[in-house]
N, C-alpha and C positions, 0 to 999 in steps of 0.2 A: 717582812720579806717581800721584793719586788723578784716577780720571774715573769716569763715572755709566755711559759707553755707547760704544765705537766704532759708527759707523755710516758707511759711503758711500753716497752719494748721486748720480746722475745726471741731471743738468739739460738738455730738450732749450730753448731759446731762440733764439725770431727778431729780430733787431734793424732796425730801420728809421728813415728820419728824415723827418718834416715839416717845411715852409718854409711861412712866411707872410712879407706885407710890414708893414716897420714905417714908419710916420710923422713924420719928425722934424719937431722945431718951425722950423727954417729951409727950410720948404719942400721937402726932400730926404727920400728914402726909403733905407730899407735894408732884408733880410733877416733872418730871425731861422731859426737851423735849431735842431729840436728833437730830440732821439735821446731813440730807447722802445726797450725791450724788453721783449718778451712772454715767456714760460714755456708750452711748448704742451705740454711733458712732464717728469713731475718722478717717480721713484721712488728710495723710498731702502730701506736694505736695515741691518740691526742685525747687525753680527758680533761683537760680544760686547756683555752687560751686566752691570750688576750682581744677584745673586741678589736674591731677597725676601729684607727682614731686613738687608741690608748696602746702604750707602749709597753703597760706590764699591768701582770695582776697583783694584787695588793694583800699578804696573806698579814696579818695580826699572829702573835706565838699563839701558839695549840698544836693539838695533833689533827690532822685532817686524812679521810678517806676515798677513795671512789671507786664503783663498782667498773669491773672490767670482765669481758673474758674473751679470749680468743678461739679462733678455726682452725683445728691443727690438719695440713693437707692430708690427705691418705697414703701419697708417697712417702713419707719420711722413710728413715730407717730405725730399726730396731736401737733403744736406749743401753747403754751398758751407764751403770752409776759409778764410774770409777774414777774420775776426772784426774787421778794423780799416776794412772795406770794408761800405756799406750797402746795399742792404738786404743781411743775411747771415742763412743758419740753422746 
């Protein structure tokens, strides 16, 4: 396997959803729901690349590992685990 870079990455995202009404042409309305998601924190972190001068790293099959851990700010906001439930962080 040839790649340029492992890297992970940590995505904090809020999901939420808007409703407005729709207009139909027979005189009847409906709903329209809209799902957004924001990005309110994003770090990512490179645990291996390629050297300067080489274009890729060269893995052989296996399973490979690396140690990583991240700095969570102290602003965040509070976690709900519900991701399929709106509004969620």
């Amino acid at each position: 396997i040839k790649i340029e870079e492992v890297f992970i990455e940590l995505k904090g995202e809020i999901g939420y959803t808007t409703t407005f009404p729709i207009h139909l042409p027979n005189n009847s309305s409906n709903e329209q729901t809209n799902h957004h998601v924001l990005t309110f924190f994003k770090d990512k972190h490179i645990l291996e690349s390629s050297a300067i001068g080489r274009t890729a790293l060269i893995y052989p099959f296996g399973d490979y590992s690396w140690t990583f851990a991240f700095q969570l700010p102290t602003h965040l906001p509070p976690s709900l685990s519900q991701p399929q439930c709106y509004p969620y962080v």
